[in-house]
N, C-alpha and C positions, 0 to 999 in steps of 0.2 A: 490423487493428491489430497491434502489435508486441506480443510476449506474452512476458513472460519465466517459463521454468519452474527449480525449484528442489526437491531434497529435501533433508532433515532427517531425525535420529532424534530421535526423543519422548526426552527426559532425566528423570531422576526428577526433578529441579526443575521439570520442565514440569507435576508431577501435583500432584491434591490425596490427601488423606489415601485416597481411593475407589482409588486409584491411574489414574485417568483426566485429560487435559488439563486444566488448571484454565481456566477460558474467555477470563479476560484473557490471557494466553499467546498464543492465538491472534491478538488483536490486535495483538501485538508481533510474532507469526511474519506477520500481513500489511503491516505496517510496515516492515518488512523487505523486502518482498518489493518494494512501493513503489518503495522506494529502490533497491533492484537494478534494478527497470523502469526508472526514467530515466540509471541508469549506463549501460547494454547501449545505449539510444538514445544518450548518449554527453555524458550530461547528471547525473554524481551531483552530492551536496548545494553542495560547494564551489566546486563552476562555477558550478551556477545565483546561488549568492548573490553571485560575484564577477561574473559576464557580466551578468545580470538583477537585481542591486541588489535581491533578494527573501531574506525570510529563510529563507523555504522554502513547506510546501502544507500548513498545519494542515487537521484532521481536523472539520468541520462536523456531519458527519454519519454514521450507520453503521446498517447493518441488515445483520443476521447467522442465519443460518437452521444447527442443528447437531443435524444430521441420522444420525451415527452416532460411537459415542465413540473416541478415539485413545489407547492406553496405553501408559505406559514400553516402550521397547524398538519398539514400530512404526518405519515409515518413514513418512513422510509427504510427499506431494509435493505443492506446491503453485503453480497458476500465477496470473498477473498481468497483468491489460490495461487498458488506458483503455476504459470502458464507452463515456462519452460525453465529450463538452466540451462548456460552456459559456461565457459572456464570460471571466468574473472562476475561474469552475470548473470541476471534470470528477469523475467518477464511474471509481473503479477499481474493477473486479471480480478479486474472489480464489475461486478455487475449490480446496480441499485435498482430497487423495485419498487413503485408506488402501487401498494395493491396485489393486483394479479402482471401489471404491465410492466414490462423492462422501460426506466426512463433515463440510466445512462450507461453507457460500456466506457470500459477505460482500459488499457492496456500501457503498465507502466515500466519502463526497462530500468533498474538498479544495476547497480555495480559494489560489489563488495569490497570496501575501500580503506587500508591503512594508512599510516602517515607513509610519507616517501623517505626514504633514508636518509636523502641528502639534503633535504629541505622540510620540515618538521611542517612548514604551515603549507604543505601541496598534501593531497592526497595520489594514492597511486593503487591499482584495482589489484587485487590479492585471488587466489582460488578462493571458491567456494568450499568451506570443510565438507568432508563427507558426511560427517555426522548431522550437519545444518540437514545439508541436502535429505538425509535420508529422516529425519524429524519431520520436514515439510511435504515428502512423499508418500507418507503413510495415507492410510486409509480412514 
């Protein structure tokens, strides 16, 4: 699978009062990371919604394991892959590293999602193109 890696410095606005990552944060730093993964395969937001008539890959699901804390001033590096696919979904995995140590796992489930026919402001989960899929499997 195509994997994008990326670092970051932890911001004081990244912290809570403790001075360590406040945890939503982290969701926004894999959010991010997301959307860089299907740029690099050559696929960011604007294409997909103009090529594929989607609004994009809302967030269904998440499990997140945080395993060692990250404070102002660290680095933080974090990479990005398609775990699995499914029809309508797929599964990115983020893993952030402070160092040499894993300090969080995250496993996010998308859905690829257009408007719904009948009702413009619902969304409704679409296949995954072949061509997405096979951009994101590369090597």
């Amino acid at each position: 699978m195509l994997i994008h890696t990326h670092t970051r410095l932890i911001e004081w606005s990244d912290c809570d009062p403790a001075g360590i990552v406040f945890h939503p944060r982290y969701l926004a730093y894999f959010d991010h990371g997301t959307n860089l993964l299907f740029a690099k395969a050559g696929f960011d937001l604007a294409t997909l919604q103009t090529r594929f008539e989607v609004i994009g890959y809302p967030v269904v699901d998440l499990r997140s394991r945080f395993l060692a804390p990250c404070r102002y001033g660290d680095e933080a590096r974090i990479e990005t892959r398609i775990a699995e696919f499914r029809h309508s979904s797929f599964d990115v995995q983020h893993v952030l590293h402070r160092g040499d140590a894993v300090a969080v796992e995250a496993r996010v489930t998308r859905v690829w999602a257009g408007r719904h026919p009948e009702d413009p402001r619902r969304m409704q989960g679409r296949p995954v193109p072949q061509e997405v899929r096979a951009a994101l499997s590369r090597h």
